[in-house]
N, C-alpha and C positions, 0 to 999 in steps of 0.2 A: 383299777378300773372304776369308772363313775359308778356311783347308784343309780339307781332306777326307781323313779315314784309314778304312784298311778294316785291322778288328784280327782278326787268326787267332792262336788257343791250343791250337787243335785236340781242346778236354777234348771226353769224351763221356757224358753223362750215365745214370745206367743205363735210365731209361727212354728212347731214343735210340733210333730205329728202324735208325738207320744205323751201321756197322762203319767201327771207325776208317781203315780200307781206303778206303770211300767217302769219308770228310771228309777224309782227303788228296788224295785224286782232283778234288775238288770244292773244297778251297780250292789249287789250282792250274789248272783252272779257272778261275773267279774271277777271276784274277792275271789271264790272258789277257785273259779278256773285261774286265775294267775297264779296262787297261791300252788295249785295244782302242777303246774307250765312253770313254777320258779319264775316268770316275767316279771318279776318288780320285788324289790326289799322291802316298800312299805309304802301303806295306804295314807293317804294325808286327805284329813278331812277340814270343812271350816265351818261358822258359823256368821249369820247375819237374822234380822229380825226384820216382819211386815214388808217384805219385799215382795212386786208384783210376780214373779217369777217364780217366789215360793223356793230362795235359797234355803236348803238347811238352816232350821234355827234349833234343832234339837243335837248338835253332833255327837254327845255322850253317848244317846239314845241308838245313833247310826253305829257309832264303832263297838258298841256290846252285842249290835245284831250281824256287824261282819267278824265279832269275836266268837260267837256263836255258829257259823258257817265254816271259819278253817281254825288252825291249829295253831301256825304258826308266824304268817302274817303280822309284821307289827303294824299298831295305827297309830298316827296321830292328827292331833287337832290343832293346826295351825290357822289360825289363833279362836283360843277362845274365851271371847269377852268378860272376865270377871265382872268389872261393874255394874253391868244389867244384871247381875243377879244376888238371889240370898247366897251368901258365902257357905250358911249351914248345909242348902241344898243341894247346892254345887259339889261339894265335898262329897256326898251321898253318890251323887250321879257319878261321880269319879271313882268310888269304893265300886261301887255295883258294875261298871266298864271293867274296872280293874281283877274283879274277881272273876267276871264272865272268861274275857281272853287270857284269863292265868298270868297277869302283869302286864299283858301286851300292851297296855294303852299307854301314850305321852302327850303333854299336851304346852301347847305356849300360850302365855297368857298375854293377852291385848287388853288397850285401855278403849278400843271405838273409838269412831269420828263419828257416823252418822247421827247428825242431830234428832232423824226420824225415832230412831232405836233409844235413844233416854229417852224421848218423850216419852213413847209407847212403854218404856220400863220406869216412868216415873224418876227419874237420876237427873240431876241437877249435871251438865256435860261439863259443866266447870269443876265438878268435885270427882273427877273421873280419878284424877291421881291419885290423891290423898285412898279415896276409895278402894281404888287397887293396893295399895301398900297394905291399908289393914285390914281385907280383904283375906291378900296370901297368908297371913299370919294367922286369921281364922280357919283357914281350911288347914293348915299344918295340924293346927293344937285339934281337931277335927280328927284328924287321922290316926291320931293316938289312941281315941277311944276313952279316954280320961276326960271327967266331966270339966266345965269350966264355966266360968261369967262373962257373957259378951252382950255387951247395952241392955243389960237390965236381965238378961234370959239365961236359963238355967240350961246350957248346949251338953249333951253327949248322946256322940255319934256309933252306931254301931251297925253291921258290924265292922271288923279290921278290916282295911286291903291285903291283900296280897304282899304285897310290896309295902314296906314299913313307911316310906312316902314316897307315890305312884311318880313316875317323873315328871316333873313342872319346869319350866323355861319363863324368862319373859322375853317380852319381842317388842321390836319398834326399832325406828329407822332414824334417830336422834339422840346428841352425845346424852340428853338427858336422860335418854331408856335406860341406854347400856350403864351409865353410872347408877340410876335408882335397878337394876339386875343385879349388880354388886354388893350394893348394902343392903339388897333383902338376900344377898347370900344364896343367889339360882343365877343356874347357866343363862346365856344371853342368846337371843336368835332374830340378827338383825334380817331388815327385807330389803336392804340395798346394799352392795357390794363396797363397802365404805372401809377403809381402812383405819380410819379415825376413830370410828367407834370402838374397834378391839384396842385402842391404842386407853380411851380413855373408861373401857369397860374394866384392864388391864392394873391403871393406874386407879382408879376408886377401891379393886380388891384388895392391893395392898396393900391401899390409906386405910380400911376399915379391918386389914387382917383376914380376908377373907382367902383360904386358899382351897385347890380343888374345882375352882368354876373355868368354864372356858365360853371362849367368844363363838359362835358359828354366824359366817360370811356368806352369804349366797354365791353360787358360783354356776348359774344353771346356764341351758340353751334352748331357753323357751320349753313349750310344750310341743310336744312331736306326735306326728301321725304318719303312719304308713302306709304307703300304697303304692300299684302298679303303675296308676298314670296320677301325675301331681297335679295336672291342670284340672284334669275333671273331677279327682275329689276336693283341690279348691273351690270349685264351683258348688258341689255340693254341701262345705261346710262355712263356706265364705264368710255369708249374715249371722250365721254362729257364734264365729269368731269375733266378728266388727260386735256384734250384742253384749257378747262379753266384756269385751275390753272397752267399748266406749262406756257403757252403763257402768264399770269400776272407775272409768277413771270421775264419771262427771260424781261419783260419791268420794272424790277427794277433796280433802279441804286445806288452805293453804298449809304449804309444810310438809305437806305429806308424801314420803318419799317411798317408791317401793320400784325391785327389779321389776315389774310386770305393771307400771303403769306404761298406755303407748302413746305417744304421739302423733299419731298418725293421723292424717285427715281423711282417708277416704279407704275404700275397701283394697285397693288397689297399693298404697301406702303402708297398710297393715301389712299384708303379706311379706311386701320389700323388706321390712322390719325385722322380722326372722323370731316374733314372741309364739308366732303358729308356725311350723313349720311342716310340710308335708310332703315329704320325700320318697323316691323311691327305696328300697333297701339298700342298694349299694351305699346311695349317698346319705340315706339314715348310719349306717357301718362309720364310714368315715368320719361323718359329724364325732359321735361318740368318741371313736379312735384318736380325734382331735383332742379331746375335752383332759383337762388334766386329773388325776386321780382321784378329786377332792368334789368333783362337779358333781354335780344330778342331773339326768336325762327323768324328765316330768312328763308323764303319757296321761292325757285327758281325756279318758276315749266316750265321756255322755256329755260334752261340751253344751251347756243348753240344751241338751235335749237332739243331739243330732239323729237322723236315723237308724236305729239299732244295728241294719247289716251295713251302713258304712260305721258303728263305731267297731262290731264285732271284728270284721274285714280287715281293719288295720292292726288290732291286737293280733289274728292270726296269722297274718304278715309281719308283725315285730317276729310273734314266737318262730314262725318255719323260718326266715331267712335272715334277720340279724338277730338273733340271741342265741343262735348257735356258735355266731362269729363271737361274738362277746363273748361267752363265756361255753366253753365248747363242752362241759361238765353237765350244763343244764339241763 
């Protein structure tokens, strides 16, 4: 049976009835009650910087206060940007996540594109690579808790995680990701359903001897919402959805590949597309039913900020009438 993800970003759109105040209040929430209802495996959170929307830029900080709310809820942070930051601090905020939800955190790490975000983090966006490579190697020796010398400073970290080192991935949509995944010796988690990249994530681990890593592929069906009637809560989440995805896609820069860029040109386009999809339960059921065992069904239910009783409304429609079909134990 596919998983199940519920994705908080926490943007808010300006036509948004709701104050960012409320969409944090309400995607921890959420976390309870799913975690409550079994509706989802796991929380997937992300990261971006000086966005007018006011994306998450903190997500360590988000997944220690949904680690703090349920039990046993995993979360992760797909992706989150090592470059913009101090690698010593980074590590800290990963200990502290890791300790709050008892392990529960994982995270992928990304190099960024937007130029806005080096500037504002002061990073040279040409030295994003090289930065990440020795970057991961500082937060490792970090986790140990054993003192060491990094450019000039006397680093040790304490206290321990949980976890002798918290899960880390790296991620990217380019044979160069998945090969620099290999030779830093972490699992790989591309954003496009690319076949070539586990071919040549594959082939780097066992040039450099690396063994125990594996490739993970995207395999999703968009983000999904529930409802009784699909036309009218299209309507009501339409601008939502087009905010979304147009505002991600024009932050991409040549190259840049991912399952959930859209093409679309117009609101009407988008839907056709099937990256929102907004179904009734039967034919939510069947999507699923369709989907091969390896898939994830992604429930987005504060999309920008949509209106709390259309996001609540569709999560208690997943719960009463398809996740009983799903999984009839729940």
């Amino acid at each position: 049976m596919p998983a199940i993800a519920v994705r908080y970003d926490l943007r808010r759109a300006p036509f948004s009835p709701q104050t960012h105040a409320e969409l944090y209040r309400a995607c921890l929430d959420q976390c309870s009650w799913i975690e409550e209802h079994r509706a989802a495996d796991i929380a997937v959170l992300s990261e971006h910087h000086g966005v007018d929307d006011g994306f998450c830029p903190s997500p360590f900080t988000l997944a220690a206060a949904i680690g703090a709310r349920t039990t046993l809820l995993p979360v992760t942070i797909a992706a989150a940007l090592l470059p913009l930051h101090d690698p010593v601090r980074f590590a800290e905020q990963a200990i502290v996540a890791d300790l709050v939800t008892g392990g529960r955190v994982s995270f992928v790490v990304g190099i960024g594109y937007r130029d806005e975000e080096f500037a504002m983090a002061g990073v040279e966006r040409k030295e994003r690579v090289p930065l990440l490579e020795e970057y991961v190697e500082v937060v490792r020796k970090a986790w140990t808790g054993e003192p060491f010398e990094w450019r000039g400073r006397s680093i040790r970290v304490t206290p321990q995680p949980v976890s002798p080192q918290p899960p880390m991935l790296i991620g990217g949509g380019v044979e160069a990701a998945a090969r620099r995944a290999a030779r830093l010796r972490l699992p790989f988690l591309s954003s496009i359903n690319d076949p070539a990249l586990a071919v040549a994530y594959n082939d780097e681990a066992a040039a450099v001897g690396y063994e125990g890593g594996y490739c993970l592929l995207p395999d999703t069906s968009g983000f999904l919402y529930v409802t009784e009637d699909p036309d009218e809560t299209w309507n009501q989440i339409a601008r939502y959805a087009w905010y979304d995805a147009d505002t991600y896609r024009s932050w991409q820069t040549a190259g840049t590949r991912s399952e959930v860029k859209t093409s679309a040109a117009d609101v009407d386009a988008l839907r056709e597309e099937g990256m929102y999809r907004v179904l009734t339960p039967e034919h939510a059921i069947e999507l699923v039913e369709g989907l091969a065992p390896t898939a994830t069904v992604t429930l987005h239910p504060l999309i920008c900020g949509i209106p709390l009783d259309v996001s609540w409304r569709s999560l208690e429609l997943f719960r009463d009438h398809v996740l009983p079909r799903l999984r009839p134990q729940a």
